[in-house]
C-alpha positions as CSV (number, residue, x, y, z in Angstrom):
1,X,86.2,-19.2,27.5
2,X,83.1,-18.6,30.1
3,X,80.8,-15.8,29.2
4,X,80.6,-13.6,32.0
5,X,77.1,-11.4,32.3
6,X,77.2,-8.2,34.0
7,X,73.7,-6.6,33.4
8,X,71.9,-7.7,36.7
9,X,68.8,-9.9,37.9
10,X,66.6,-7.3,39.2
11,X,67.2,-5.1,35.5
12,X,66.2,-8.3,33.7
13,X,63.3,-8.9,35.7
14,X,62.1,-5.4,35.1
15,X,62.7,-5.5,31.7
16,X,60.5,-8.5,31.6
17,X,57.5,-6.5,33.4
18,X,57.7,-3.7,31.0
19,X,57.2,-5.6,28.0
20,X,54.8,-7.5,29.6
21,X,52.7,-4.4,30.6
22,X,53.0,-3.2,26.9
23,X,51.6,-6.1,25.8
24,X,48.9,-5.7,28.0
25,X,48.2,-2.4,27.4
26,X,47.9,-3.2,23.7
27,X,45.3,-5.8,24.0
28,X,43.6,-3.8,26.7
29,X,43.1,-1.2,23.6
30,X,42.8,-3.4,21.0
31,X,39.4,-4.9,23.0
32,X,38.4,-1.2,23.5
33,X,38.9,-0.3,19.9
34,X,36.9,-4.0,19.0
35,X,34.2,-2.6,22.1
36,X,33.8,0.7,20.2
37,X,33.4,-0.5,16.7
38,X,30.5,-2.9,18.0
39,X,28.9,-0.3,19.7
40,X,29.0,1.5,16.5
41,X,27.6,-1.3,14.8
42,X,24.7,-2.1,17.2
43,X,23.9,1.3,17.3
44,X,24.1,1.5,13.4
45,X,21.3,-1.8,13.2
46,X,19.6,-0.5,16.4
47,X,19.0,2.9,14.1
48,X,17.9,0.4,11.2
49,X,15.6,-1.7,13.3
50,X,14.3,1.6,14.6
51,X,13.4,2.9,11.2
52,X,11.6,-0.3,9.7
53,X,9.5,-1.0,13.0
54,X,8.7,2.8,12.4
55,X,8.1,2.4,9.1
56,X,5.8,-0.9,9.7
57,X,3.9,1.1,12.1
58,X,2.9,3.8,9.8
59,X,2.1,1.0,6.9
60,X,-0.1,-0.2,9.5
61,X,-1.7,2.9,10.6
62,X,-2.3,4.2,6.9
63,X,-3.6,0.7,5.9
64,X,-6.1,0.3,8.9
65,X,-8.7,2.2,6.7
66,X,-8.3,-0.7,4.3
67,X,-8.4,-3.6,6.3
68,X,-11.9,-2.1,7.8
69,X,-13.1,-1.4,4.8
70,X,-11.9,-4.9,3.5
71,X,-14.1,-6.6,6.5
72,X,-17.2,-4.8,5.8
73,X,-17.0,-6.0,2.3
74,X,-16.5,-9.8,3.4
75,X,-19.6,-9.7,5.6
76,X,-21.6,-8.2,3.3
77,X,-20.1,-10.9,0.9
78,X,-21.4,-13.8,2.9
79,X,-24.8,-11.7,3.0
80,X,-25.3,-11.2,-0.6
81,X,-24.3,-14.9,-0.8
82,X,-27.0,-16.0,2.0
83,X,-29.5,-14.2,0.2
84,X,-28.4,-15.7,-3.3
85,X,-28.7,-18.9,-1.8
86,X,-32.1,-18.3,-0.1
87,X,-33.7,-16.7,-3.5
88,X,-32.2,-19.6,-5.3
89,X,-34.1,-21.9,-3.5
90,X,-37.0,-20.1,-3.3
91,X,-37.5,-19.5,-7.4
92,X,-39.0,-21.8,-9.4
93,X,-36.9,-24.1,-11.3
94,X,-38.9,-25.3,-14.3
95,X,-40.4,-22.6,-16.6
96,X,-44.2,-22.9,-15.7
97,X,-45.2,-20.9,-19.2
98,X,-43.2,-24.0,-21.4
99,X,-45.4,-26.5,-18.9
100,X,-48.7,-24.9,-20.2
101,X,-47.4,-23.9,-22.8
102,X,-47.0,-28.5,-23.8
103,X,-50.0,-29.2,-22.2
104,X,-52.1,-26.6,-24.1
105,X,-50.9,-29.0,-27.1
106,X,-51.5,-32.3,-25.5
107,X,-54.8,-31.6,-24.7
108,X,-57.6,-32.1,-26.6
109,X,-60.9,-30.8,-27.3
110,X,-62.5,-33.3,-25.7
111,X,-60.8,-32.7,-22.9
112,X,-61.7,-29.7,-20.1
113,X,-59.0,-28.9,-17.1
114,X,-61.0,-27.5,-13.8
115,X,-57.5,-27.5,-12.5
116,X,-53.8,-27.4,-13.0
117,X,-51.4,-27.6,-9.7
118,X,-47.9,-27.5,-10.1
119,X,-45.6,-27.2,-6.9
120,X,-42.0,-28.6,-6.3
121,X,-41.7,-31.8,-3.9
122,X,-38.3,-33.5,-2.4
123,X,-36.4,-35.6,-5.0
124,X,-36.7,-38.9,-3.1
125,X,-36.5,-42.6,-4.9
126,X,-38.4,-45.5,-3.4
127,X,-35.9,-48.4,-2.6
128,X,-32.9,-46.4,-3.7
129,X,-30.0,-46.3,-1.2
130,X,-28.7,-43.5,0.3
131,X,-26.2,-42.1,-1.8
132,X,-28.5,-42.3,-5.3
133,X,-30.2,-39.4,-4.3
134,X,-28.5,-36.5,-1.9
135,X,-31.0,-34.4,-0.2
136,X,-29.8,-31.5,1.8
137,X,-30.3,-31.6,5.6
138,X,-32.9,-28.6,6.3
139,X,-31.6,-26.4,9.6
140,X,-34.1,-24.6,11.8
141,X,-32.9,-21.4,10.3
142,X,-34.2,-22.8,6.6
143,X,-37.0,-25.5,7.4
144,X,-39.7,-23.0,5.7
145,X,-38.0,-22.9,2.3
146,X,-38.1,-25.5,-0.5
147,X,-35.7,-28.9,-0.4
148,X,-32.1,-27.5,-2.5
149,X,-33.1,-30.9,-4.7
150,X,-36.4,-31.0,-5.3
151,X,-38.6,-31.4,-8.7
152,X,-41.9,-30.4,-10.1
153,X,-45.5,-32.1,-10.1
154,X,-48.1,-31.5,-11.9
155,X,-51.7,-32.2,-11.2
156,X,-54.0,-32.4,-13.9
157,X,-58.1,-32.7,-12.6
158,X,-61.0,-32.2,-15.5
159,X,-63.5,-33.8,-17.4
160,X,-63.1,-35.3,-20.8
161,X,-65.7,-36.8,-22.9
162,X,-65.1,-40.5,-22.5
163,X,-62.1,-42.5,-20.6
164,X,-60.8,-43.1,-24.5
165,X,-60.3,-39.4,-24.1
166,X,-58.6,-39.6,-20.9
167,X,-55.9,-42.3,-21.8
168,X,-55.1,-40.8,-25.1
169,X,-54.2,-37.6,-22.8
170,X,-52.3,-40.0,-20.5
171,X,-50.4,-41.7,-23.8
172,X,-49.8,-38.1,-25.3
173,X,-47.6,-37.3,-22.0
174,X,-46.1,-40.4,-22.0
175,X,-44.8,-39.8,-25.3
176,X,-43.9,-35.8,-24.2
177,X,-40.2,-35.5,-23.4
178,X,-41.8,-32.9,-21.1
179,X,-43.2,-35.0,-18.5
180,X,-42.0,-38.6,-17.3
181,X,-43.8,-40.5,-14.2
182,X,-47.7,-40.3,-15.5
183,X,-49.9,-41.5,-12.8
184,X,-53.4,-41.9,-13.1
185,X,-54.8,-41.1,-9.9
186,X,-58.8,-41.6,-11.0
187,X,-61.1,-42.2,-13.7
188,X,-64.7,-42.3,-13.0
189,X,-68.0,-41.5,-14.9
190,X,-70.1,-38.6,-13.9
191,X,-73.1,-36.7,-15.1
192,X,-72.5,-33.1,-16.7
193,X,-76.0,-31.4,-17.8
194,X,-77.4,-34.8,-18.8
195,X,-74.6,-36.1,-20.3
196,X,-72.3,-38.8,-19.2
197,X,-69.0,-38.0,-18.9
198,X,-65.7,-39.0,-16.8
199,X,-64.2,-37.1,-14.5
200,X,-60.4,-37.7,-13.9
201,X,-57.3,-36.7,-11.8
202,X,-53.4,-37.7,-13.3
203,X,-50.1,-36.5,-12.1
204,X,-46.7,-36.4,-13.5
205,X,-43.7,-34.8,-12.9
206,X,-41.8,-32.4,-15.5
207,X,-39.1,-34.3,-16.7
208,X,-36.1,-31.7,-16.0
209,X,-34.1,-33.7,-14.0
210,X,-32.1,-36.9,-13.9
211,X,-31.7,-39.7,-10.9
212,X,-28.2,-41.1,-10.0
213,X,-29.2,-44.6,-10.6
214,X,-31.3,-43.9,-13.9
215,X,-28.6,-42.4,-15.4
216,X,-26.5,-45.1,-14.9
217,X,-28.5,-47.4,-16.3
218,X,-27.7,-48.6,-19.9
């Protein structure tokens, strides 16, 4: 038996619009609903953000204070460390009192200093190469203060009874553990109130440092 359908086209076709619209309509205010609960959102972390740039900005206005304060201290670090270097090179490095303090007891009484000379010289080694010994470049800022590796010398100029005297000094700072690299500069006889006598000149260095390639050696 044919089904016969009485409810007409136009009816359907409306029917169809209207449910169309109301789907429509309910994702038109589903989006709006989504839109408002974003804005929300954003205007929550927007509040946030707000608050710690706010709060970074007062950090960084209360701690300004500091940071100056922390600057000044840093240059006048690097001052205090200039000068520390400058006074370190300028003080003496061997203890001049324990120098005269051996000699007093190497010399004899037959022996009579006019002189004593100590001053500091560049630690250089004849023949050596280049990394045996460092010596510090000197700028234009420092060329008036001592070499940073430098050791003492000592010149010795008297009189001493005979030249036995004199190379019985000369053994007695060989065997010192005070003074290494005893060189004789002169020995020669002179005349003091009638009597014959010799006059001499020897230098040395104190022996309070150590070369690269001598302490290598076995």
């Amino acid at each position: 038996m044919k089904e016969i359908d009485f409810i007409p086209e136009w009816y359907k076709t409306g029917l169809r619009r209207r449910v169309s619209y109301h789907r429509q309509y309910t994702m038109i205010l589903c989006l709006f609903v989504a839109l408002l609960a974003w804005s929300y959102s954003a205007g929550n972390f927007l509040s946030t953000a707000k608050a710690m740039v706010e709060g970074a900005r007062n950090l960084l206005d209360a701690s300004e204070p500091f940071a100056r304060e922390h600057a000044a201290l840093l240059e006048e670090i690097r001052d205090l460390t200039e000068k520390a270097e400058v006074i370190e090179r300028i003080r003496t490095r061997t203890p001049v009192e324990n120098v005269l303090a051996e000699l007093s007891h190497l010399i004899g009484d037959r022996v009579v200093l006019g002189s004593i000379e100590l001053f500091s010289e560049a630690l250089r080694q004849e023949g050596a190469k280049r990394d045996v010994v460092v010596i510090s470049r000197r700028t234009d800022k420092d060329a008036s203060l001592p070499d940073a590796d430098s050791f003492t010398k000592v010149v010795l100029a008297g009189i001493a009874a005979d030249a036995a005297d004199v190379a019985a000094l000369i053994a007695a700072m060989e065997n010192s553990s005070y003074f290494c690299r005893i060189i004789p500069e002169y020995s020669r006889n002179k005349e003091v109130r009638g009597y014959l006598a010799t006059e001499f000149q020897i230098t040395a260095h104190v022996a309070d440092y150590i070369l690269t390639s001598e302490s290598a050696s076995p």
